[in-house]
N, CA, C and O atoms as a MOPAC input file, in Angstrom:
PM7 MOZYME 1SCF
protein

 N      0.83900 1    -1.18200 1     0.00000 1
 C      0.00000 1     0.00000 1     0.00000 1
 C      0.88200 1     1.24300 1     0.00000 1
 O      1.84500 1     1.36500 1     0.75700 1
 N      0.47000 1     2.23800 1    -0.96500 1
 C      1.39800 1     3.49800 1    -0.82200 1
 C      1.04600 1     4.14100 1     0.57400 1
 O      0.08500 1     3.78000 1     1.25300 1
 N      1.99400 1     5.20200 1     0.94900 1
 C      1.73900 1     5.31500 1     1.95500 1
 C      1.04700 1     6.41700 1     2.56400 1
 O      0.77900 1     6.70100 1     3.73100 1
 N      0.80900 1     7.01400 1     1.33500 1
 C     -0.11300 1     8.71100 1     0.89400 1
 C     -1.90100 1     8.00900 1     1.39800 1
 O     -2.79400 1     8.43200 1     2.13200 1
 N     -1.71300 1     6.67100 1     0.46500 1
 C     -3.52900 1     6.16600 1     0.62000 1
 C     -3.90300 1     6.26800 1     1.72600 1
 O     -5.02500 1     6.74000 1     1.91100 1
 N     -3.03200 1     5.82900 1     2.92300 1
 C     -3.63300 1     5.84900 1     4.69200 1
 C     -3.45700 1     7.27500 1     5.00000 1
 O     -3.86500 1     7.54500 1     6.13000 1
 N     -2.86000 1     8.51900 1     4.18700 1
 C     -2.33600 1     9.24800 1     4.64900 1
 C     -3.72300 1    10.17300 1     4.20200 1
 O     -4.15700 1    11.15200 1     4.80700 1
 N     -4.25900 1     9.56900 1     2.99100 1
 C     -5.38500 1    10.54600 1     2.79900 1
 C     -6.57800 1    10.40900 1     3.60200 1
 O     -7.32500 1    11.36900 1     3.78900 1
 N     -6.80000 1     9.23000 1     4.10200 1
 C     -8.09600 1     8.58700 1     5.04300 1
 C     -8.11500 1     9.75700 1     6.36900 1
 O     -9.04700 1    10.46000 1     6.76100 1
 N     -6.52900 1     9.63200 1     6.92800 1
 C     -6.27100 1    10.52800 1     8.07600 1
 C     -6.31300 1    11.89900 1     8.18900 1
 O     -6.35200 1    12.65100 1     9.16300 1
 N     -6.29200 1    12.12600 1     6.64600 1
 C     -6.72000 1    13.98100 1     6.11800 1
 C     -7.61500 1    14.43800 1     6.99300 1
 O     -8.71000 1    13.87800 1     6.93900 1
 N     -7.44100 1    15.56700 1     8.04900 1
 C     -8.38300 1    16.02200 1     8.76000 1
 C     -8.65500 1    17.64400 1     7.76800 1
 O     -8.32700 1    18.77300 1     8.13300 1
 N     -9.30000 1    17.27700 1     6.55000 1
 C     -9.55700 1    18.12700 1     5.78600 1
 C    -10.32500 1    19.48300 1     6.46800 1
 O    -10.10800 1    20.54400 1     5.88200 1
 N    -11.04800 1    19.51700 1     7.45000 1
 C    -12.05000 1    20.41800 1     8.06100 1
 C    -10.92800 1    21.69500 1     8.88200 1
 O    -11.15200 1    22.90100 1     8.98600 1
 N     -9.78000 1    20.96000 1     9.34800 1
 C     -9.01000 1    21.36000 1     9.51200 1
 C     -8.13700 1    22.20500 1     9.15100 1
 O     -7.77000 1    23.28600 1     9.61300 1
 N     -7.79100 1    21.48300 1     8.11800 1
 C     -6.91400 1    22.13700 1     6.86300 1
 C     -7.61000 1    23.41600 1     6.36800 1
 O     -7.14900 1    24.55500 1     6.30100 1
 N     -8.77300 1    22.98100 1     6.05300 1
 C     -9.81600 1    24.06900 1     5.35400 1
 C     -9.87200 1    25.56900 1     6.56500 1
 O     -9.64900 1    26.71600 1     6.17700 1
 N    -10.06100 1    25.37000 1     7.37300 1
 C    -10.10900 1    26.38400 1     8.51300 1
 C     -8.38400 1    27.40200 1     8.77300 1
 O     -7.98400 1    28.48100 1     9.21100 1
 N     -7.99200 1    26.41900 1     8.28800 1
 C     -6.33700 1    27.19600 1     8.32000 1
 C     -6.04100 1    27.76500 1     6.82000 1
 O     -4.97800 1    28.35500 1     6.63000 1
 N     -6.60900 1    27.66100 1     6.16800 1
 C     -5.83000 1    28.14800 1     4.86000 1
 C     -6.28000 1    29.82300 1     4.85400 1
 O     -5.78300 1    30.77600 1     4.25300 1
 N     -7.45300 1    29.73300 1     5.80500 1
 C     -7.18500 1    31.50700 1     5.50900 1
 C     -5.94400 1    32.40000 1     6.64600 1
 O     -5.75500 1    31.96100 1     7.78000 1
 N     -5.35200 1    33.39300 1     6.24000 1
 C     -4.22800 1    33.57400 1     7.10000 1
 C     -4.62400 1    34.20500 1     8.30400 1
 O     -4.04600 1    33.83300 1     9.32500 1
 N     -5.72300 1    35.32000 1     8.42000 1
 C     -6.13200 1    35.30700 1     9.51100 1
 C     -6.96600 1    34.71900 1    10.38400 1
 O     -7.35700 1    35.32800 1    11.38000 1
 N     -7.44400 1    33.09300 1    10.03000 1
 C     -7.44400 1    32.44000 1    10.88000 1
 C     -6.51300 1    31.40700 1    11.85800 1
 O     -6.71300 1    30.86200 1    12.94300 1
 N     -5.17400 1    31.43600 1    10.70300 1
 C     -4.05100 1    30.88700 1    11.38300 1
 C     -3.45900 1    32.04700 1    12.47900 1
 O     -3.02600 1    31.73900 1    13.58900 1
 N     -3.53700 1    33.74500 1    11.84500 1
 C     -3.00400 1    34.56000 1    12.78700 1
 C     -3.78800 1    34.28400 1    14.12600 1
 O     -3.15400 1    34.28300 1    15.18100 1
 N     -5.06600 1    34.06400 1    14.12000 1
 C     -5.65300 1    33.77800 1    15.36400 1
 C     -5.72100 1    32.96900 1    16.31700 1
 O     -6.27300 1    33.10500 1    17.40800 1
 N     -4.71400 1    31.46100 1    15.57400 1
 C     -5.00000 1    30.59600 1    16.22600 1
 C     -3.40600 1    30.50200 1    16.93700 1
 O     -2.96200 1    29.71800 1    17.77500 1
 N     -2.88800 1    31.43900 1    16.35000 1
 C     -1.60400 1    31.34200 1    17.14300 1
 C     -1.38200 1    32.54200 1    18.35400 1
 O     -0.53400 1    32.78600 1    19.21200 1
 N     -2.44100 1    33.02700 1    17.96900 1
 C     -2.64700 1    34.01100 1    19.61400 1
 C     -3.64500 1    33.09300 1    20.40500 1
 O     -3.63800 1    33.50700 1    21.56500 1
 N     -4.17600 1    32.43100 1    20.32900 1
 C     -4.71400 1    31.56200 1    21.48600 1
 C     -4.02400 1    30.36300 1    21.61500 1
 O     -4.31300 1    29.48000 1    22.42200 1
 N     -3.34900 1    30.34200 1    21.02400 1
 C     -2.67900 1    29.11600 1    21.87300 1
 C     -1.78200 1    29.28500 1    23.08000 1
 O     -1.37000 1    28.36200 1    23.78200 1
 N     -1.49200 1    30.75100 1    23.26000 1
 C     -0.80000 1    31.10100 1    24.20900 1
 C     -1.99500 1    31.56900 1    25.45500 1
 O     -1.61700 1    31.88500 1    26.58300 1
 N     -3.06700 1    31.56000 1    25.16600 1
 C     -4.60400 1    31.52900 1    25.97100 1
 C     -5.82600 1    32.02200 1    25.67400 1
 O     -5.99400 1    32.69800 1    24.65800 1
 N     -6.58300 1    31.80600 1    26.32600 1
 C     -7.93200 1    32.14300 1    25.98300 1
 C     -8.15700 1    33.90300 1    25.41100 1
 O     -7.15500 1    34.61700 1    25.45000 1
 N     -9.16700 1    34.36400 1    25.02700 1
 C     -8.57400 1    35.59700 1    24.92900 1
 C    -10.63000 1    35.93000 1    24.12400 1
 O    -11.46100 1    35.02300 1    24.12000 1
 N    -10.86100 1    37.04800 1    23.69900 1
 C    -12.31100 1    37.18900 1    23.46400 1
 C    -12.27700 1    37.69200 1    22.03700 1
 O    -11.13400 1    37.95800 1    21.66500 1
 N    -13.01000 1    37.84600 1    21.34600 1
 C    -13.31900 1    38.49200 1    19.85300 1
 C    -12.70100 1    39.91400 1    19.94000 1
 O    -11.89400 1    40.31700 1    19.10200 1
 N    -13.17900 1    40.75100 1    21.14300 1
 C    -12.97600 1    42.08400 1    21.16300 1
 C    -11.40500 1    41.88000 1    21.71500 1
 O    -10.81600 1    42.80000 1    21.14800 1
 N    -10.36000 1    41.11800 1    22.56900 1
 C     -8.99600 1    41.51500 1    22.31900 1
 C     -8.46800 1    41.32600 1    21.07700 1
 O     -7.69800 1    42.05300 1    20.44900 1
 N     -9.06200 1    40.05700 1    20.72200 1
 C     -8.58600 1    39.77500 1    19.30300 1
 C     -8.78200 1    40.78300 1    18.39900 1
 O     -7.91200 1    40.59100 1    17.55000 1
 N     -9.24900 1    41.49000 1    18.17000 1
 C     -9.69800 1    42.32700 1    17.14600 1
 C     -8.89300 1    43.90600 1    17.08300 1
 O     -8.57300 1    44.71000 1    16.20800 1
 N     -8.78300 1    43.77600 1    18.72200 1
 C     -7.73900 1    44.83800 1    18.95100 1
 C     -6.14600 1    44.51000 1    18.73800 1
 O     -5.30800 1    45.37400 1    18.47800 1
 N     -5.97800 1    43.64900 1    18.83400 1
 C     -4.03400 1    42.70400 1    19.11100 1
 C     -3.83600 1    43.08900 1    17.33000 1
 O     -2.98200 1    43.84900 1    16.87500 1
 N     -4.74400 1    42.42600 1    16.63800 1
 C     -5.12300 1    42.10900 1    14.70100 1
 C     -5.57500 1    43.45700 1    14.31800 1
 O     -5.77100 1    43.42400 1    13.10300 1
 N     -5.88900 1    44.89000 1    14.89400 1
 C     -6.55900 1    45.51500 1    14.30000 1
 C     -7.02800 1    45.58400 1    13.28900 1
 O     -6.73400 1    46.41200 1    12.42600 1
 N     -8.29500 1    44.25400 1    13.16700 1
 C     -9.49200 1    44.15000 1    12.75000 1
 C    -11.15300 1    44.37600 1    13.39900 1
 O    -11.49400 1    44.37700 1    14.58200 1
 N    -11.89900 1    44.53600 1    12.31900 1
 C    -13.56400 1    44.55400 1    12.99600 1
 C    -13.29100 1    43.49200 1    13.83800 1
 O    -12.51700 1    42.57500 1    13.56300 1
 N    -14.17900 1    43.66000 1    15.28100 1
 C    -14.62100 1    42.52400 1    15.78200 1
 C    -15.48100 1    41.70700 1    14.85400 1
 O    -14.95100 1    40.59600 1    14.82400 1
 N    -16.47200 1    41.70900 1    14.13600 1
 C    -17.29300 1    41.00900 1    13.46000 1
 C    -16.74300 1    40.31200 1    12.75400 1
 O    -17.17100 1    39.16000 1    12.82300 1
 N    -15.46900 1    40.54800 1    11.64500 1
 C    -14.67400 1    39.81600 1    11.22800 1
 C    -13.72800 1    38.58500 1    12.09200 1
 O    -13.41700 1    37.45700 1    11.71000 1
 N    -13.45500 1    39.21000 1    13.24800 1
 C    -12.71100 1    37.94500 1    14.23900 1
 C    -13.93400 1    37.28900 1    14.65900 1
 O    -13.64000 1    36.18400 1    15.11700 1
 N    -15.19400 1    37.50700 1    14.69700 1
 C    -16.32300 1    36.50600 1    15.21900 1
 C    -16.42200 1    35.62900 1    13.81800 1
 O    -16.72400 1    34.44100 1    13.71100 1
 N    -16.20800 1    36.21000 1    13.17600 1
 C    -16.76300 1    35.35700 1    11.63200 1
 C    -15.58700 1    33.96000 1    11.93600 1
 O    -15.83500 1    32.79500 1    12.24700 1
 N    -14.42700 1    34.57000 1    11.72500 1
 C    -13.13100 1    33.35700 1    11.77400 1
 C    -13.23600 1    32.93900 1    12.89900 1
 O    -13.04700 1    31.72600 1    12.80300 1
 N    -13.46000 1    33.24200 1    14.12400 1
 C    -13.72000 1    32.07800 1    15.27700 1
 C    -14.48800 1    31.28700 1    15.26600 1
 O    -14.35900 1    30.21900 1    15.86600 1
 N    -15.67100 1    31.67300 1    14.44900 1
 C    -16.93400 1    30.91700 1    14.34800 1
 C    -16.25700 1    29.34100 1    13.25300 1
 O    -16.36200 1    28.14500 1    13.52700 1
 N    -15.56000 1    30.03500 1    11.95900 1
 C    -14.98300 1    29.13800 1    11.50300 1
 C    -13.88800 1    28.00800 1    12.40000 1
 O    -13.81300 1    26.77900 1    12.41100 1
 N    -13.34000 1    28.78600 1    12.90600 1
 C    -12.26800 1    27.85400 1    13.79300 1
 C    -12.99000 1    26.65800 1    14.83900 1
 O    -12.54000 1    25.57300 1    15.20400 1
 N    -13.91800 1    27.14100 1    15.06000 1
 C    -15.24100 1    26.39800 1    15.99800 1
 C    -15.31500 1    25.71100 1    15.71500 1
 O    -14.75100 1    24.77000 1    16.27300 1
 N    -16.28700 1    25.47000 1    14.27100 1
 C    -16.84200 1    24.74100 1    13.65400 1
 C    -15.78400 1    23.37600 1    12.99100 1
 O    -15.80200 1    22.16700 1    12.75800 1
 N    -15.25600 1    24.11500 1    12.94200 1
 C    -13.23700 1    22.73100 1    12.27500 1
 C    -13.20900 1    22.21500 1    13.71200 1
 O    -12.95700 1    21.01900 1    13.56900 1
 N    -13.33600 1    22.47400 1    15.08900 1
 C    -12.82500 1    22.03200 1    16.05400 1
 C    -12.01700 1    22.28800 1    16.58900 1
 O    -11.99500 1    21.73400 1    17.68800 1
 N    -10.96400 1    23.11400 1    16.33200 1
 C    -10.02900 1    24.12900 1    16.75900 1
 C     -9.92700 1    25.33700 1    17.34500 1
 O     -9.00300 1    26.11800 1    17.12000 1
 N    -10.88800 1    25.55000 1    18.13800 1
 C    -11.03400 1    26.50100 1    19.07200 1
 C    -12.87600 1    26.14000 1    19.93500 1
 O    -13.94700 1    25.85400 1    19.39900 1
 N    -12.64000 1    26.26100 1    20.87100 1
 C    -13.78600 1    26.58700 1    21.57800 1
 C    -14.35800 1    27.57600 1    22.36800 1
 O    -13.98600 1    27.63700 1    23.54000 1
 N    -15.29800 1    28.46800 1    21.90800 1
 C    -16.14500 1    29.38100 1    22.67100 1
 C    -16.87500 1    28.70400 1    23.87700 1
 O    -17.67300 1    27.77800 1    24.02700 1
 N    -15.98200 1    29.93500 1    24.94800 1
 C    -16.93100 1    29.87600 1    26.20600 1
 C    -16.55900 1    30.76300 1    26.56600 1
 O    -15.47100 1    31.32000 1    26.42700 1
 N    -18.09800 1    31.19100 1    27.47500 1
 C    -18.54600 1    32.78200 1    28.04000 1
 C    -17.48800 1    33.94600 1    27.47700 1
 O    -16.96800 1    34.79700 1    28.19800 1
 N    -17.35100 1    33.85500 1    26.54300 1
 C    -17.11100 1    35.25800 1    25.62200 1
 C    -15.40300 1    34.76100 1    25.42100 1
 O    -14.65800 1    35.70200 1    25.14500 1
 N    -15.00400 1    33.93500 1    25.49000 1
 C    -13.70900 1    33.42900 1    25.45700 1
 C    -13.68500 1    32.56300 1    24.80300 1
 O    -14.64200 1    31.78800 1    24.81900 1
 N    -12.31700 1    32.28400 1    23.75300 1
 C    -12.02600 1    31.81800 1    22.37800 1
 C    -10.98000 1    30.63200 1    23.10900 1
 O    -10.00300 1    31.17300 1    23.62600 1
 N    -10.99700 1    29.41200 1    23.22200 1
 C     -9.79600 1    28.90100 1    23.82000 1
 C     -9.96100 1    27.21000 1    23.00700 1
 O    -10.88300 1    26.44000 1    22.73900 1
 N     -8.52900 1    27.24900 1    22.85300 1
 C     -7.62800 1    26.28000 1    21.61100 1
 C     -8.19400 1    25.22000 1    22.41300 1
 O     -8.27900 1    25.12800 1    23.63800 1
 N     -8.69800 1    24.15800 1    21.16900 1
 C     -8.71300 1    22.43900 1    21.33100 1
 C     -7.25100 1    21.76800 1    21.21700 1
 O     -6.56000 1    21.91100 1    20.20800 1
 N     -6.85900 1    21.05000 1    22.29800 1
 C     -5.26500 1    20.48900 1    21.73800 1
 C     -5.74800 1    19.27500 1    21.36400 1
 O     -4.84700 1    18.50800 1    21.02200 1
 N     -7.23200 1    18.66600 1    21.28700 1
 C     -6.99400 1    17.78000 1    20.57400 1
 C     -7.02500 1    17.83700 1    18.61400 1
 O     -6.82600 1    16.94500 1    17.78900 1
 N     -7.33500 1    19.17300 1    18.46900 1
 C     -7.09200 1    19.39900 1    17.28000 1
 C     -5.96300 1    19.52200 1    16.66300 1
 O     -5.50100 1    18.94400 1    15.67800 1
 N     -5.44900 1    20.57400 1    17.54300 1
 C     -3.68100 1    20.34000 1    17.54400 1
 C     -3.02900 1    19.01100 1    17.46900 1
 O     -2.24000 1    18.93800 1    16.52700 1
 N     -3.12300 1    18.01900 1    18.13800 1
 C     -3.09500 1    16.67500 1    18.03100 1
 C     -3.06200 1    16.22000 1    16.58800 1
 O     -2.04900 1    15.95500 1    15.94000 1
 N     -4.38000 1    16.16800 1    16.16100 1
 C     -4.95300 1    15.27500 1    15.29300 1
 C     -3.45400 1    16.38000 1    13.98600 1
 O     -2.29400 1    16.09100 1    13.69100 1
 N     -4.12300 1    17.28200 1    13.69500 1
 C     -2.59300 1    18.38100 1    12.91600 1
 C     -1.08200 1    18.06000 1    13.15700 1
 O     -0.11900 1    18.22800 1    12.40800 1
 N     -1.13600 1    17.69000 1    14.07000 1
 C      0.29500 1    17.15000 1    14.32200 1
 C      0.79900 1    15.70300 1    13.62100 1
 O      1.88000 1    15.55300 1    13.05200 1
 N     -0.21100 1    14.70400 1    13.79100 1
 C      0.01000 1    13.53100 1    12.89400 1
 C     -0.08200 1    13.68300 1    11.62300 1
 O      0.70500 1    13.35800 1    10.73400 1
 N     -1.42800 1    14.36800 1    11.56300 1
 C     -1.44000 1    14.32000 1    10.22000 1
 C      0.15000 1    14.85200 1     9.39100 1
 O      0.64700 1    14.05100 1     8.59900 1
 N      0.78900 1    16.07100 1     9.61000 1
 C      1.92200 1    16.52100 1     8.92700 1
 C      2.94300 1    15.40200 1     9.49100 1
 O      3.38400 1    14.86200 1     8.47700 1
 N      3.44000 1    14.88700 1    10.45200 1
 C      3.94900 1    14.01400 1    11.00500 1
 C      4.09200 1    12.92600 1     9.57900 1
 O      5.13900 1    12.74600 1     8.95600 1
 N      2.84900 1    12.32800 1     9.29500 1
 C      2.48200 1    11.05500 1     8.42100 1
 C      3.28700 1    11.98200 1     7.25900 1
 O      4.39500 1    11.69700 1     6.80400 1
 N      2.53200 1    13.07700 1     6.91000 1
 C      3.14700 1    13.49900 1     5.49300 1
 C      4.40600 1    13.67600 1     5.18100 1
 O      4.60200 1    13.53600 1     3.97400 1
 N      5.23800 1    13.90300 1     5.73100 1
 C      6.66600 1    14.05400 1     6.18300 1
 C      7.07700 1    12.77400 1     6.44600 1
 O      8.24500 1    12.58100 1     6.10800 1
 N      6.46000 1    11.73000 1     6.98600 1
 C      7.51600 1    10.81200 1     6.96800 1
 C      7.20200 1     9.84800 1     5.31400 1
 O      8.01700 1     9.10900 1     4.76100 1
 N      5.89100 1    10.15000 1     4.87700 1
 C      5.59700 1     9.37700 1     3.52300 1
 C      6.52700 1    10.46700 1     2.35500 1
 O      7.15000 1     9.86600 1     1.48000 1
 N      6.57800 1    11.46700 1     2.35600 1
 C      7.63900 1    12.24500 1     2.09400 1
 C      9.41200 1    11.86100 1     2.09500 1
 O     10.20400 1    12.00600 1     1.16400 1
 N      9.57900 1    11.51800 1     2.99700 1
 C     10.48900 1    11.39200 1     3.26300 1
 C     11.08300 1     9.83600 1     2.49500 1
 O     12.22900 1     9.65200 1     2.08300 1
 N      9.89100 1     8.79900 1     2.45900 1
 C      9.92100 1     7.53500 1     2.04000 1
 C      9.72900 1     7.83500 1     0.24100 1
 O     10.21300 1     7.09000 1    -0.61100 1
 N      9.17600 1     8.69200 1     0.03500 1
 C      9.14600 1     8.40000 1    -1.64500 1
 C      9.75600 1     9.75700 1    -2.40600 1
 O      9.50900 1     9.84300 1    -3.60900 1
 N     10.46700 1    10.72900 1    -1.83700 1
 C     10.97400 1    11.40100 1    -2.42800 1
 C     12.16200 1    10.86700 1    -2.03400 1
 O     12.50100 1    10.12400 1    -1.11300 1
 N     13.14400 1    11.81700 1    -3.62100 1
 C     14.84500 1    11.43700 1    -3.33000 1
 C     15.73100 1    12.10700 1    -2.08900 1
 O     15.33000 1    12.84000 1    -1.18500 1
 N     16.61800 1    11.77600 1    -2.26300 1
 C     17.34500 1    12.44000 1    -1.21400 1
 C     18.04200 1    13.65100 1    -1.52200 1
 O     17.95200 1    13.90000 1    -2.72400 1
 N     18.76600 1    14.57300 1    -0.82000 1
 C     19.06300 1    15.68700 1    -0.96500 1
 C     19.87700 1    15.22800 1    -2.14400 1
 O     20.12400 1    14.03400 1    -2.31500 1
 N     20.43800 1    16.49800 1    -3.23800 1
 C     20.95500 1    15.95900 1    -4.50100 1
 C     20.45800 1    15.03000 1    -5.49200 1
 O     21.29000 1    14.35900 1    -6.10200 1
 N     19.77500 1    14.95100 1    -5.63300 1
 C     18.86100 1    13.54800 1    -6.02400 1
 C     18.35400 1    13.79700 1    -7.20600 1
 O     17.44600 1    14.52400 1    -6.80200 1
 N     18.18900 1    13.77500 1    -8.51800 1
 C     17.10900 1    14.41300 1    -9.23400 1
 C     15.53000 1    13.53700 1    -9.03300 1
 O     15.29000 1    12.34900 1    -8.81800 1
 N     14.74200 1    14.59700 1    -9.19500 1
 C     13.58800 1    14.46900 1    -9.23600 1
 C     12.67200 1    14.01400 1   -10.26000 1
 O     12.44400 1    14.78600 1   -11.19100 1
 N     12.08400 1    12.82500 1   -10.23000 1
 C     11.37500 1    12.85600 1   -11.71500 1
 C     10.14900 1    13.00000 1   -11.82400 1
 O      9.28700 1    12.70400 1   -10.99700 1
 N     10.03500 1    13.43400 1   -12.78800 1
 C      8.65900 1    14.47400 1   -13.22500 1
 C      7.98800 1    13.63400 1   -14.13000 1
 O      8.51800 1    13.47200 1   -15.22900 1
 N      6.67700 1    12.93600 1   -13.82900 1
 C      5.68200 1    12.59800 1   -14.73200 1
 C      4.41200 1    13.12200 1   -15.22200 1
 O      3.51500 1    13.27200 1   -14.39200 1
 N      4.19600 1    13.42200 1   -16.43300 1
 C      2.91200 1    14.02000 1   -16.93100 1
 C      1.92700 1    13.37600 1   -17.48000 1
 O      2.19300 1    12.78100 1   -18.52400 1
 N      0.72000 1    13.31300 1   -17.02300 1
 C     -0.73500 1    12.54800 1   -17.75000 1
 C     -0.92800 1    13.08400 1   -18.91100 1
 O     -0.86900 1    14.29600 1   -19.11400 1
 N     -1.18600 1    12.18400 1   -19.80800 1
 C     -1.90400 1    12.43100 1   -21.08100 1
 C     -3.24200 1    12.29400 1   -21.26200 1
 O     -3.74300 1    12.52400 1   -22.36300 1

């Protein structure tokens, strides 16, 4: 079995999807250092609050942050699950690409 196929099953795509915008990654790296509310956030990012409610709401919903009583505070089991996942990719990486110096070969579909 290649080793990408188990690697795609483990895709915590909801995840992924929630991080690709940058200010939801800027946000999630100010709470990981603690809890914190829409309105600091918005002040730290000088952005609308409504805009940091929008991306928390997103971050929520992926599982990567949890709202309580007006406070935004990080899931580490999301962190977790993100951690293997790149973990897996990097080491299936590591198994089917060349080594440093190496050429690379390039195949194209017809």
């Amino acid at each position: 079995m290649e080793p990408w196929s188990s690697l795609a099953a483990e895709a915590p795509a909801e995840l992924l999807r929630a991080l690709a915008d940058p200010i939801r990654r800027r946000l999630l790296e100010r709470l990981v250092s603690g809890p914190s509310s829409a309105g600091e956030l918005a002040r730290r990012l000088g952005l609308p609050r409504v805009n940091i409610s929008h991306h928390l709401g997103v971050l929520a919903a992926a599982g990567l942050v949890e709202l309580r009583q007006r406070q935004a505070v990080v899931q580490p089991e999301a962190l977790t699950r993100l951690r293997r996942y790149f973990d897996m990719a990097l080491t299936a990486a590591a198994i089917t690409l060349p080594g440093p110096g190496q050429p690379v070969a390039i195949t194209t579909h017809r």
